[in-house]
C-alpha positions in Angstrom: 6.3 -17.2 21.2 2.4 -16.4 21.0 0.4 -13.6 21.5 -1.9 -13.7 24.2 -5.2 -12.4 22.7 -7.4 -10.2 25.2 -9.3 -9.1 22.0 -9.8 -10.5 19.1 -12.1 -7.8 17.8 -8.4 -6.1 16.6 -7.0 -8.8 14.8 -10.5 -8.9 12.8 -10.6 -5.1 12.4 -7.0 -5.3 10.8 -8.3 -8.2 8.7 -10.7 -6.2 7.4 -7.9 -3.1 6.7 -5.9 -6.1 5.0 -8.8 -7.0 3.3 -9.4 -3.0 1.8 -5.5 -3.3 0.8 -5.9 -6.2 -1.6 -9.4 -4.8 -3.2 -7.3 -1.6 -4.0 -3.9 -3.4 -5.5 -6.4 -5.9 -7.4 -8.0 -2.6 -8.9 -4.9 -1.3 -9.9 -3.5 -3.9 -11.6 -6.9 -3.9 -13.6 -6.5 -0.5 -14.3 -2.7 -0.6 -15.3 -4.5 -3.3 -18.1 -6.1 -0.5 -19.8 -8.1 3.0 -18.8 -11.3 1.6 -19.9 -14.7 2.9 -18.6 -12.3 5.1 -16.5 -15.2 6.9 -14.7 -16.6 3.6 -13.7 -13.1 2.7 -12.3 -12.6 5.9 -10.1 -15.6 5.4 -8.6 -14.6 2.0 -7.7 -11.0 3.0 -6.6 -13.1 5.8 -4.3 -15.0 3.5 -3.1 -12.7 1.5 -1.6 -10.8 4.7 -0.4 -14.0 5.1 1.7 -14.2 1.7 2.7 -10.1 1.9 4.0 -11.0 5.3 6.0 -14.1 3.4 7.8 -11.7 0.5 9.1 -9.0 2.9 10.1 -11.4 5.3 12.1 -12.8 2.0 13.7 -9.4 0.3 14.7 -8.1 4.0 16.1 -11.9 4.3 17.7 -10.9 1.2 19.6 -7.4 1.5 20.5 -9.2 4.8 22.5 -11.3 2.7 24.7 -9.5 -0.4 25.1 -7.5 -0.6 28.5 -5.4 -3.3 27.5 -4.6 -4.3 23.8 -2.8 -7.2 22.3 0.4 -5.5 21.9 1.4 -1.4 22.0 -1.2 0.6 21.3 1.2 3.0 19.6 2.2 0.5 17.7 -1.5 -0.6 16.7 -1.9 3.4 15.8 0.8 3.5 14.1 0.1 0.5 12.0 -3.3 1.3 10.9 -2.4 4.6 9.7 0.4 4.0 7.6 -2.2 0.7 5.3 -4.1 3.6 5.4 -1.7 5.7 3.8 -1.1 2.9 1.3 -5.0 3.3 0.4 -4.4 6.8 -0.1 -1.8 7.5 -2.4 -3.0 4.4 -4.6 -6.4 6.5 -4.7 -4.2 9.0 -5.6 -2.7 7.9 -8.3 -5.7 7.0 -9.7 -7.0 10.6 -9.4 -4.5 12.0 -10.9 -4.6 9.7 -14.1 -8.2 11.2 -14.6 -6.7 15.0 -13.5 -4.3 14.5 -16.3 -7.1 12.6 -18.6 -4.2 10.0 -19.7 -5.3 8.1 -22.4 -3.6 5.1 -21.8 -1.2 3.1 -19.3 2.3 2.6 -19.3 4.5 -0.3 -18.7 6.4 1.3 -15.7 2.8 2.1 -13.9 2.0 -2.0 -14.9 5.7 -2.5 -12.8 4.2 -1.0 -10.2 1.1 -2.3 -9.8 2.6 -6.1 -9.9 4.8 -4.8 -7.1 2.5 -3.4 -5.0 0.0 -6.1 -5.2 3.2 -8.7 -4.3 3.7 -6.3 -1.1 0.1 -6.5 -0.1 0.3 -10.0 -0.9 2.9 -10.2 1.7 1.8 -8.3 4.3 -1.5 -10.1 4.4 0.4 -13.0 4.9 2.5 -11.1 7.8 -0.7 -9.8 9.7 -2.6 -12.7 9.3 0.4 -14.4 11.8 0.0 -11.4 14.4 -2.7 -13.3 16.6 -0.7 -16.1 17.2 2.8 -16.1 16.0 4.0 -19.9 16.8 7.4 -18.9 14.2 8.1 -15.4 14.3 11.0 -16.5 11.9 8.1 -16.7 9.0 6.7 -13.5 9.7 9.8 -11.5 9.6 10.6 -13.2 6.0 7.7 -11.9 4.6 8.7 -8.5 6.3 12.1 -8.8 4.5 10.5 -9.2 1.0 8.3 -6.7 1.5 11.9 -4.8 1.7 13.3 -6.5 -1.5 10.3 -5.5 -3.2 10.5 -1.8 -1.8 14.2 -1.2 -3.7 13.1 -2.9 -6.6 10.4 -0.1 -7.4 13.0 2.3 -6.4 15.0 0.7 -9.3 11.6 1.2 -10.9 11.1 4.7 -9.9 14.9 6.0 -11.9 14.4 4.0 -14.6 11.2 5.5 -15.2 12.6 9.4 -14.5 15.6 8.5 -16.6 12.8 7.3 -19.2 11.1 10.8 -18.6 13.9 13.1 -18.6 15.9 11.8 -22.0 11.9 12.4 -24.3 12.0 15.6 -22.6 15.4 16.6 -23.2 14.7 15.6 -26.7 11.7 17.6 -27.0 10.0 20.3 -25.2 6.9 18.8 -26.8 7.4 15.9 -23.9 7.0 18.4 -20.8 3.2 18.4 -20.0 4.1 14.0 -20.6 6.9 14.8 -18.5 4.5 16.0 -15.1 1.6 14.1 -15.6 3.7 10.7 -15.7 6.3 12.0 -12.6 3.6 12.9 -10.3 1.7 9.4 -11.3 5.0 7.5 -10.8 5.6 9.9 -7.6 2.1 8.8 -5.4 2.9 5.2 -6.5 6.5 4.8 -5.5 5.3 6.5 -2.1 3.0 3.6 -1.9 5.5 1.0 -2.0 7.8 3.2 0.8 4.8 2.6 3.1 4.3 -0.9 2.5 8.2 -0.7 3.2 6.9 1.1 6.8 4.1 -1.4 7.8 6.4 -4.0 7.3 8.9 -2.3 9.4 6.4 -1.8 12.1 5.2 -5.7 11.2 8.7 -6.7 12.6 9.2 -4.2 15.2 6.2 -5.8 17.1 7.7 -9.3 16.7 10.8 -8.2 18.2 9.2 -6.4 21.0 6.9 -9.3 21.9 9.9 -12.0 21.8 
């Protein structure tokens, strides 16, 4: 099974989206350290937001005026989109640490961060086998974990509600802890559901090229 390449110039663009993917799951983890110099860090985390949008509007740009691509254009549409998404809503998150000036991190969002940057870790691996797949087997496993990893931070995602919900049922005191913390929790479990999504779209294209 290989792909037969007509342009390479895709494979590198979606390199480079890879390559924005681990910068922002290497920035989180940082941050879910500790909100130092958190100015400094959202401009970083925008930064590479920035960066992300520039690949994207490149690889769609291309898929425009390219006659024949390496495999389904929807499918390479589709693809870049949704690791941009993933940029996104980890930008997101990010923002809305500084919105709700959170002093300091907690061990769920450090959960997080270690899976997302597992699932990024994986999907580089995947993409990095889409020019020429000589055992498709391989790049469907890493698809898989990808999957694991996705229902681990749903295990994540109640534990942390269930967290939430029993300090706020304890005290009112808890509610403005209570939003801040759910809509954090809420952009970053989204994240991991469209890792979940590339992956699925990873292994859709192997199946469609065997």
């Amino acid at each position: 099974m290989k792909f037969i390449s007509r342009d390479s110039e895709f494979f590198d663009l979606f390199q480079r989206q890879m390559n924005d993917l681990i910068t922002i799951t290497d920035l989180l983890k940082q941050f879910s350290n500790g909100f130092n110099d958190v100015g400094e860090m959202r401009a970083r985390f925008k930064e590479a937001e920035h960066e992300a949008d520039i690949t994207t509007h490149e690889i769609i740009e291309k898929v425009n005026r390219t006659f024949i691509t390496p495999f389904d254009r929807e499918d390479i549409h589709a693809l870049a989109l949704v690791m941009d998404d993933v940029v996104d809503l980890i930008d997101a998150s990010a923002g809305k640490i500084l919105l709700y000036r959170i002093e300091k991190p907690s061990e769920e969002m450090k959960q997080f961060a270690e899976i997302l940057h597992k699932m990024v870790q994986e999907i580089s691996k995947a993409v990095g086998m889409l020019k020429n797949i000589r055992n498709p087997r391989r790049l469907i496993d890493h698809c898989i974990e990808v999957n694991r990893l996705e229902n681990e931070a749903d295990s994540i995602m109640h534990a942390c509600l269930e967290r939430l919900v029993e300090k706020l049922s304890n005290s009112h005191e808890y509610l403005y802890e209570f939003i801040r913390w759910k809509d954090v929790y809420e952009s970053l479990e989204r994240a991991t559901d469209k890792c979940e999504d590339v992956a699925n779209i990873l292994e859709g294209i192997v199946i469609k090229s065997a």
